[in-house]
N, C-alpha and C positions, 0 to 999 in steps of 0.2 A: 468208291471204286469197287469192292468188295467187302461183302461182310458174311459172317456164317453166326447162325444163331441156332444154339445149343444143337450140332449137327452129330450124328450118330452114322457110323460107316461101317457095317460085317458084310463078309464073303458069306452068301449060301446060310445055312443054318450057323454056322459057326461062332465064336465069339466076336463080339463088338469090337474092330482094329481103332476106331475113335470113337471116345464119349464125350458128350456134352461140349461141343469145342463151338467157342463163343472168342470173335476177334472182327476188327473190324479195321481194314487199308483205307485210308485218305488218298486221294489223288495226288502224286505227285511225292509219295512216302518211296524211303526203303528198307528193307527189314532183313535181317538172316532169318533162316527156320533151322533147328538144329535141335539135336537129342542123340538117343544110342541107337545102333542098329536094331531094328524092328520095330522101332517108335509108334511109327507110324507116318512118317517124313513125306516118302513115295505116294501114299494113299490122298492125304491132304493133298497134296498137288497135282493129282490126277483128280480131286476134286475141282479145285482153282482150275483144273483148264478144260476143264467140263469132259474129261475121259469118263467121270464116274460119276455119276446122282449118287446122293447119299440117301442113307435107308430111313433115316429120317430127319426133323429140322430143315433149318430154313438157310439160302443159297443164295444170294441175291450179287448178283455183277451187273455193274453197267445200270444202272438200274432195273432189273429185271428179275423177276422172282423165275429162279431158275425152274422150281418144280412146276410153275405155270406156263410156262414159255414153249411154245409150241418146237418140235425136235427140227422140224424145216427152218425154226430162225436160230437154232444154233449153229451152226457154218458163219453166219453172219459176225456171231459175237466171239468163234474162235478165232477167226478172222483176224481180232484187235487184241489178241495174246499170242506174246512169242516167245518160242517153248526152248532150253539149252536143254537137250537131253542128258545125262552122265556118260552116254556110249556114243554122242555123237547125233548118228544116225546121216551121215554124211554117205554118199552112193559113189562108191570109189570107179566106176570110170565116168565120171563127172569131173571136169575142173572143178577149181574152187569159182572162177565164175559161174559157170553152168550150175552146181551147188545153193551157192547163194541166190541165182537168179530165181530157184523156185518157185518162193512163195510171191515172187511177182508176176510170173508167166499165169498160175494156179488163175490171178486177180485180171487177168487179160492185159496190163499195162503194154502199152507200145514196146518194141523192140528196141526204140532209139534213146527212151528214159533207164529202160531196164541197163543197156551198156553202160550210158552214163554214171546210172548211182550205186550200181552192183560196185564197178574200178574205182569211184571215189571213195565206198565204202572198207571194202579190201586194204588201198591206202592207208586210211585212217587206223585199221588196226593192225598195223604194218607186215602188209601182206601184198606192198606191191611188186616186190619181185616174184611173187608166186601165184601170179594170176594165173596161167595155163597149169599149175600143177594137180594132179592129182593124189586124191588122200592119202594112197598107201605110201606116198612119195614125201608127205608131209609128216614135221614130231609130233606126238602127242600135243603140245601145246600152240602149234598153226593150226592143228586140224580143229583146234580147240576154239581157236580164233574165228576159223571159216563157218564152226556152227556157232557161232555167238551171230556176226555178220546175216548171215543165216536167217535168226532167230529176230536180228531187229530191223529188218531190209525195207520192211513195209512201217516201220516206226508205228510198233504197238502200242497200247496205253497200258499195258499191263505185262510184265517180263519177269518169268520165272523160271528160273537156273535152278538146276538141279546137281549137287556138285561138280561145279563148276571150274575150283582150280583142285578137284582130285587126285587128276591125274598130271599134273604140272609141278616144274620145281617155285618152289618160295618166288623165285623171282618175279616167274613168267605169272603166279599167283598175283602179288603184286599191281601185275602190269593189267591184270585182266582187272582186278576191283579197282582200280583208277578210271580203267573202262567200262564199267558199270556205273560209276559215281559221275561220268561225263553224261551218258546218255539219264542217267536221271535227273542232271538237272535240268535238261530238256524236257522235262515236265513225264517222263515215262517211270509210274510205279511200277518198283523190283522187289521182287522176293527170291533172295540166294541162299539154297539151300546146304547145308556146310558143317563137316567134322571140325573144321580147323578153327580150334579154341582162341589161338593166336590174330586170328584176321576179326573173330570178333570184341578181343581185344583194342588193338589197333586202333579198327574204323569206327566202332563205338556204336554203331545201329542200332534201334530197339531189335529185341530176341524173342522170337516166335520160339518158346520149347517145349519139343515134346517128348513127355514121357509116360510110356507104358497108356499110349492112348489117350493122354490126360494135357493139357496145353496151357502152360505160363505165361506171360507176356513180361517181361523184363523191358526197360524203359531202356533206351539209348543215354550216350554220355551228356548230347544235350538237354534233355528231357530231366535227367538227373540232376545236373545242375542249375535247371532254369526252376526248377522244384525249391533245390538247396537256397535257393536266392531269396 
């Protein structure tokens, strides 16, 4: 699904924000990424969703060598990545349909499929009493809902959250990584990017960590076990 091989990422003249970062997503995986603030967390996933070429090494999505891959067929392969931002990024005099339907209007889809799976969608992450509402009208963790919704409306192969229950209480956390864990067994690899020590507790995922530019891979509690055995 993705792989980065020994990829090096600096701003301008500046210091190198990642070195040598060597990791490689399976189809159909899901992972936390986590570290301290200024890690480098941001930049890695502005990599993954092809915001940013790296300065150098190798990028490969989808099977594609990103540094080969001509810039007219990247629209294509953003396309099958869907992006939670940490801010949202939600257009508040938009409903939350209007919202969600974006990134299927963007793709031309008829107007009578877009109704359809926009409100089943919303449903699903229970959000159907607030289909006409608008974001400034929504909590922190609806509006949180509507850019997930959002982010997976065209059912990506590839879904990366970028603190994702930041700004939610425990609960609504919770309720959003059970909704992460549904859509990926629908066959959609996740990467949830995340402070919260506890949820990677919990769910047991392998750990993407980084630090001070530098990338661990820590093994999930399955992974761990099926080892131990």
């Amino acid at each position: 699904m993705l792989r980065f091989e020994n990829v090096g990422m600096r701003y301008g003249i500046g210091p190198e924000i990642l070195r040598d970062i060597n990791f490689a997503l399976e189809p159909g995986s899901i992972h936390f990424l986590t570290g301290p603030s200024g890690a480098g967390k941001t930049t890695l996933l502005k990599l993954m969703y092809l915001a940013l070429r790296p300065t150098r090494g190798l990028v490969h999505l989808l099977d594609h060598d990103i540094s080969l891959t001509p810039r007219s067929e990247l629209p294509h392969l953003r396309r099958q990545i869907g992006v939670v931002f940490q801010e949202f990024r939600l257009i508040d005099h938009l409903s939350a349909v209007e919202n969600v339907a974006l990134p299927l209007r963007v793709a031309n889809i008829k107007q009578s499929t877009i109704d359809e799976h926009v409100r089943e969608l919303l449903v699903w992450v229970g959000l159907g009493d607030h289909l006409d509402a608008k974001p400034p009208t929504l909590s922190g963790g609806q509006q949180q809902r509507v850019a997930i919704a959002r982010a997976i409306i065209n059912s990506p192969r590839l879904l990366l959250a970028d603190e994702p229950t930041g700004n939610v209480d425990d609960r609504i956390a919770l309720r959003l990584m059970y909704l992460f864990e549904e859509l990926n067994k629908n066959g959609t690899t996740i990467v949830i990017a995340t402070h919260n020590e506890a949820l990677l507790q919990k769910f047991g995922h392998p750990v993407l960590r980084l630090n001070d530019g530098e990338l661990d891979i820590v093994a999930g509690r399955a992974e761990r076990l099926e080892a131990a055995s």
